[in-house]
N, C-alpha and C positions, 0 to 999 in steps of 0.2 A: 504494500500500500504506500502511494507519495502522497504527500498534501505539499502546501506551498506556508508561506512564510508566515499569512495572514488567518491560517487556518487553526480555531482554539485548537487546544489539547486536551483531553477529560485527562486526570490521572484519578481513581476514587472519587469522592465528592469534589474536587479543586478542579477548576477549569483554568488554562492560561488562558488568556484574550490573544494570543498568538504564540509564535515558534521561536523566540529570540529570549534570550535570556544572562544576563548577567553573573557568569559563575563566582565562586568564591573566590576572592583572593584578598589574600591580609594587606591590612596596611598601616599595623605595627603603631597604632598611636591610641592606645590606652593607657593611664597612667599604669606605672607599675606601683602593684601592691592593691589596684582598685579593680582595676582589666573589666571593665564596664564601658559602654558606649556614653560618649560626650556629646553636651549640645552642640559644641565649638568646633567638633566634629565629624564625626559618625553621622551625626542627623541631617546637615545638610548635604554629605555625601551621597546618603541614603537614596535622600528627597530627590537631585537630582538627577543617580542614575535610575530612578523608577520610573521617569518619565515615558512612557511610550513602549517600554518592555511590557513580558509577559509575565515575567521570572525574575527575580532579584533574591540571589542565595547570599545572605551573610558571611565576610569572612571567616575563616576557622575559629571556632569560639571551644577554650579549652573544658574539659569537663571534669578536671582538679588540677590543684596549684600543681605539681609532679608533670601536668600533661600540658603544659605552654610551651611551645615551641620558643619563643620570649620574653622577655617581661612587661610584653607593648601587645601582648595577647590579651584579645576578649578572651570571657571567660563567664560559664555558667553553672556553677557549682554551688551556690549557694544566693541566702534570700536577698541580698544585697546587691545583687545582679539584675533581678526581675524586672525592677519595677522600671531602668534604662533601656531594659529591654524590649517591655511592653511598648515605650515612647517608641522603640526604633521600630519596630512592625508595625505599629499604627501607621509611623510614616511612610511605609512602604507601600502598604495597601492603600490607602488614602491616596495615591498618585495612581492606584488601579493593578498596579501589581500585584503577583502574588508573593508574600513575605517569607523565605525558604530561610533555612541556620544547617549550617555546618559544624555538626559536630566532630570535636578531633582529639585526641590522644598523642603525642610528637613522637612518644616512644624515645628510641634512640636519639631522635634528631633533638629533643630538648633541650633546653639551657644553653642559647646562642641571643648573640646577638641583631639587631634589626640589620639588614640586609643596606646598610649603608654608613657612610663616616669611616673610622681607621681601623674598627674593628668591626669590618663588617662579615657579618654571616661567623664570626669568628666565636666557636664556645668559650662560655662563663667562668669561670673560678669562681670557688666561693667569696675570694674580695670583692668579686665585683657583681655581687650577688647571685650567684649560677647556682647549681642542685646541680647532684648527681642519676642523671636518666634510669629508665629504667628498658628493658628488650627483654627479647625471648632467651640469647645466648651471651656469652660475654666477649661480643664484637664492636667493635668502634664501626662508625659509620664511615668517615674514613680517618687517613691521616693527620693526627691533631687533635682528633676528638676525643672525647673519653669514651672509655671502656662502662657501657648502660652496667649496670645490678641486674643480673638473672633475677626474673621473678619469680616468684613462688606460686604454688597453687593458689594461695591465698591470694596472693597480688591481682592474678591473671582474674578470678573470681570477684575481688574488689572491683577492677576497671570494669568488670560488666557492669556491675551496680550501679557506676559512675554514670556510664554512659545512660542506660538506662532514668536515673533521677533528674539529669539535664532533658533529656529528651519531654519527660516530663513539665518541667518548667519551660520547653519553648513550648509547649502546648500551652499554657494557662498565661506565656508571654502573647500569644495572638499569631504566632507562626503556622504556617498553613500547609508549608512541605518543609521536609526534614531529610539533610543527607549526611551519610555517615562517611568520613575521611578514611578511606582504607587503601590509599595509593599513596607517591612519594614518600616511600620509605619510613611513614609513619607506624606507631604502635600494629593495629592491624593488617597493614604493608605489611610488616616485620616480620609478624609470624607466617604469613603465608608464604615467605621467598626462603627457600633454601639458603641463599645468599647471609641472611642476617638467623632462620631458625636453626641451629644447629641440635636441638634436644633428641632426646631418647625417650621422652614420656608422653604421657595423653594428648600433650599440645606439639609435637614434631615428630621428625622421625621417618614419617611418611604423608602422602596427602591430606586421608584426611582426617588425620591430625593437625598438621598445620594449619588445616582452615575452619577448624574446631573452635579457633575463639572470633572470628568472625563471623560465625554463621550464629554462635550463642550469643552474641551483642546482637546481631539482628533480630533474632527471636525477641531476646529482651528488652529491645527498645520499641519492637511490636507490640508487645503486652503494654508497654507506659505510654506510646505514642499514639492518639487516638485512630481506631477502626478505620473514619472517614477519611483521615488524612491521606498521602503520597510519603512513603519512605523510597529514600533514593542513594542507592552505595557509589562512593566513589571508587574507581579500582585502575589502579596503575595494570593494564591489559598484559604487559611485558618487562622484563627488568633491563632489559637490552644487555646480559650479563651472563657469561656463561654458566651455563645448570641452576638460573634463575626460573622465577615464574613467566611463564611465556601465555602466547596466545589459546595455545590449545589447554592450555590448564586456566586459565578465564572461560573457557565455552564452556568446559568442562563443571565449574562452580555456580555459573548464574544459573540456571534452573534451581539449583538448590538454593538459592539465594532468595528467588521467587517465592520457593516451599516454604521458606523461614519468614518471608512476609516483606521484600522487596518490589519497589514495582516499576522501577527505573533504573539503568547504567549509567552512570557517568564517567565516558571513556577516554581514560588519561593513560599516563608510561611514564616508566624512568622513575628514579630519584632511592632507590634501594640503597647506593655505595657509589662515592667516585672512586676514580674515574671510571665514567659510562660513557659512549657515544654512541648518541642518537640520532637521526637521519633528520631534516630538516626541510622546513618548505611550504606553502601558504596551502590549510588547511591539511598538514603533512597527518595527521591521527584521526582523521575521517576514518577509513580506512577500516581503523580497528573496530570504532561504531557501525559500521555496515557489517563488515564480518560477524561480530557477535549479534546482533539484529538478525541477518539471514539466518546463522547458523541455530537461533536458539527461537525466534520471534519475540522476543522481550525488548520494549521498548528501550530505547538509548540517546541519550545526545553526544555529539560530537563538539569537540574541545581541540584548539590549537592551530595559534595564525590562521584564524578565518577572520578575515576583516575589510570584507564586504558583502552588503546583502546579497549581492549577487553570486555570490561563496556561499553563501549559507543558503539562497532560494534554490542553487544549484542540488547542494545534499538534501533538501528534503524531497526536492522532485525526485532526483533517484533513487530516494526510499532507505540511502544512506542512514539516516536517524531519522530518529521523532523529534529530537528540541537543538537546539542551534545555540552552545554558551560562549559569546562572542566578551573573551577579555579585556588585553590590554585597550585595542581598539574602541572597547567602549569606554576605557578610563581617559581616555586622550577624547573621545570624542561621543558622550553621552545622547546625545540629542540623533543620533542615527536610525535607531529604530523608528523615533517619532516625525521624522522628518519623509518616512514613507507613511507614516498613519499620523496625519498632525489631530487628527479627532483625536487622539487618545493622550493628548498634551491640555494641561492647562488651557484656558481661553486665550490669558494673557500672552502666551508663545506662538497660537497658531498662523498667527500673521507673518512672525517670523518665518513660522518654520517650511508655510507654505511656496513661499519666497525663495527658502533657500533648498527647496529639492529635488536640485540638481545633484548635492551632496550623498544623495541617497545610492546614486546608480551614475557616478563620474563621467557621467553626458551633459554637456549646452541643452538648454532647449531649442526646438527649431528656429523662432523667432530671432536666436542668437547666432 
């Protein structure tokens, strides 16, 4: 089945008003020690990439202090969270969106810094407030990094709960869909790649073990996630690593993923261990979204350098994906979706936007 760009999406009871959508991505400006959404912030980010979208997924919000990937991480672990968070999905849906959160766990990749200035991307010490991660085995992510803390049963069984009680609170925050971080080398990542699980017990060893604490975070955010809602896993498709997770071991998981109460892919690669090298190129991870689509029929969107509509109207005609999550391209350039639907822009902007939509589809009009 193809639809085009303009066509809702049902997922359960949530309908997008179309095929475009804002996927997650951090952007590392919570205070540390509070990891809440700011007025000064977060809310007018919010407000104006919702304009004209279908989908606006929250960046990664962690779901305890242990699972921040930094110290400029949202975070939903407790009641002191809620009530910024209500504010930020009000704002979301209020602009016509539907208000999605990403839930995440960093796993290994915890306790680093924001992704800019002299120490960027660079792990913490404890002077300079860092924690020690935690993983499935005792491997460093890569060179430099610390050596995570094997978890225990106990541990592995805690982050269910975690996960679980956040997912929770975005329900009674006013979130509408809900996806879970289990790519880039995060916690969930972690234990499913041979690369970072090394164990011999219930959670590695062999498959499906390994994919034992993801498919029980799904179940259990199932059970705390409301019925009506859309849950949606993120899954790095490939680790681009040798004797990593690859593509036929993702066809292989999503139908179970379904059975455990998923009902979207969001198909991402990479980010298990440097050094990785991975292929490059405008809408280069389509690909993996149509593959797992054909191979399995479960809905998908596609993710990576798609940054034009007509990139994105191309993959749903070809039945490539269901949802279209266009990044950086919509952080640089917000007002794209609405500049092909100016209806679904505030009043104040549609003059503009009607004006300027040429921008939509990099053609003159005739006239010009």
């Amino acid at each position: 089945m193809t639809n085009t760009m303009t066509d809702p999406l049902r997922l359960r009871d949530i309908a997008l008003r179309n095929r475009i959508g804002l996927p997650a991505m951090s952007t590392y400006q919570a205070k540390p020690g509070q990891h809440r959404p700011t007025g000064a912030w977060h809310l007018p980010h919010y407000l104006t990439h919702s304009i004209g979208m279908g989908l606006v997924i929250v960046e990664a919000t962690g779901v305890a202090p242990e699972g921040l990937a930094t110290p400029h991480d949202l975070g939903l672990w407790d009641d002191g969270h809620s009530e910024a968070m209500t504010a930020l999905a009000r704002t979301i849906a209020a602009q016509g969106a539907v208000p999605g959160l990403q839930l995440s766990h960093a796993g290994r990749k915890a306790s680093r810094a924001r992704p800019w200035g002299e120490r960027a991307d660079a792990p913490l010490t404890e002077a300079e407030g860092g924690w020690r991660p935690l993983g499935p085995s005792p491997i460093a992510f890569a060179d430099g990094y610390r050596v995570p803390q094997t978890m225990t049963d106990a541990d592995i069984h805690t982050a269910i709960g975690q996960f679980a009680r956040s997912a929770a609170r975005a329900a009674d925050a006013g979130f509408q869909l809900l996806e879970l971080h289990a790519g880039h080398g995060r916690l969930l990542h972690s234990f499913l790649s041979p690369v970072a699980n090394r164990r011999t017990d219930a959670w590695g060893g062999n498959w499906p073990a390994r994919t034992r604490l993801l498919r029980e975070t799904v179940r259990a955010v199932r059970e705390a996630w409301p019925a009506r809602l859309p849950l949606v896993v993120r899954l790095s498709v490939t680790d681009f690593v040798p004797g990593g997770w690859s593509l036929e071991d993702t066809i292989r998981l999503v139908p179970l993923l379904v059975e455990d109460g998923a009902d979207l892919i969001d198909c991402t690669s990479g980010g298990i261990a440097r050094p990785e090298t991975r292929p490059t190129g405008p809408a280069w991870q389509a690909p993996y979204a149509g593959a797992i689509r054909e191979a399995t029929g479960v809905p998908t969107a596609a993710v990576g350098k798609i940054t034009t509509l007509e990139q994105a109207g191309r993959l749903l005609e070809l039945g490539s994906c269901d949802l279209v999550l266009m990044g950086r391209q919509l952080l640089a350039d917000p007002m794209l979706p609405a500049r092909r639907q100016p209806e679904l822009a505030p009043p104040s902007y549609r003059r503009a936007l009607a004006t300027t939509a040429v921008a939509a589809d990099g053609h003159l009009p005739p006239e010009l």
